[in-house]
N, C-alpha and C positions, 0 to 999 in steps of 0.2 A: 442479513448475514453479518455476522462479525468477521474481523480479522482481528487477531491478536500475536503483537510480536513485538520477541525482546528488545530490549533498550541497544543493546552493544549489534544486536544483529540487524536493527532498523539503520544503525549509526554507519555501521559499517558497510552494509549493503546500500542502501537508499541514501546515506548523506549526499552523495554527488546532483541530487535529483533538486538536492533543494535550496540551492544557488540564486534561484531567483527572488524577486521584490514583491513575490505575488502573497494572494493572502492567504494560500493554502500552503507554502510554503513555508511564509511565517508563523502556521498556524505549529505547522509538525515543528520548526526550530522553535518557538517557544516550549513546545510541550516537553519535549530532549528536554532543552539548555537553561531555559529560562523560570520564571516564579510562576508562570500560569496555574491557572488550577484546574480548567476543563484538559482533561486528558483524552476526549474521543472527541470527534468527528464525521458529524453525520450527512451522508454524499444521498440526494433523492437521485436514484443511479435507474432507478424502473424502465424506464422508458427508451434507453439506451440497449440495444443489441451488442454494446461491443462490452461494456459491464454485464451484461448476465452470460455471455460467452468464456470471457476470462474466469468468471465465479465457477461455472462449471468444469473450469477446464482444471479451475486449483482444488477444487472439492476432491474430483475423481484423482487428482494427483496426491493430494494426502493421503488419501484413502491403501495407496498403493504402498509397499511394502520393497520396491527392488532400491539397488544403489543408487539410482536417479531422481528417486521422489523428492529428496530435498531441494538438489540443485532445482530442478525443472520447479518446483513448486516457489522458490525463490525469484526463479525469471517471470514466473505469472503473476507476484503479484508485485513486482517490478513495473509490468508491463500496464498491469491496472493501475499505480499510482502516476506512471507514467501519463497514460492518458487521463486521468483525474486532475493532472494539474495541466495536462490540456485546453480540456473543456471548464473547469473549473478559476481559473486562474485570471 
């Protein structure tokens, strides 16, 4: 699965996420701020229940159409970077 999301709206929503000295951390501030050149990021997330529960839960939230899909769709994948640089970090 992909995720794809803006520069101003990764900045603004998720910058608070990424404070710390880890290397997933680093990886998203170089990719923002800095000369890096790889711009994605690849999580082996398979095996993990709480990654394919969040995926599902932001799919089926895009997919929707009422006043809330964005916000809620923005908490989900809040929630999954959140725990990515849990397990990952």
């Amino acid at each position: 699965v992909g995720i794809l999301v803006r520069k101003s709206t990764f900045d603004s929503i998720f910058g608070g996420l990424l404070t710390k000295k880890d290397l997933v951390s680093s990886f998203f501030r170089n990719s923002l701020y800095g000369d890096a050149r790889a711009n994605y990021l690849i999580l082996r997330t398979e095996l993990l229940a709480v990654f394919r529960t969040l995926l599902q839960q932001l799919v089926h939230e895009c997919s929707r159409e009422d006043a809330y899909a964005n916000a809620c769709s923005i908490s989900l994948l809040n929630l999954f970077l959140a725990e990515a640089l849990r397990r990952y970090s």
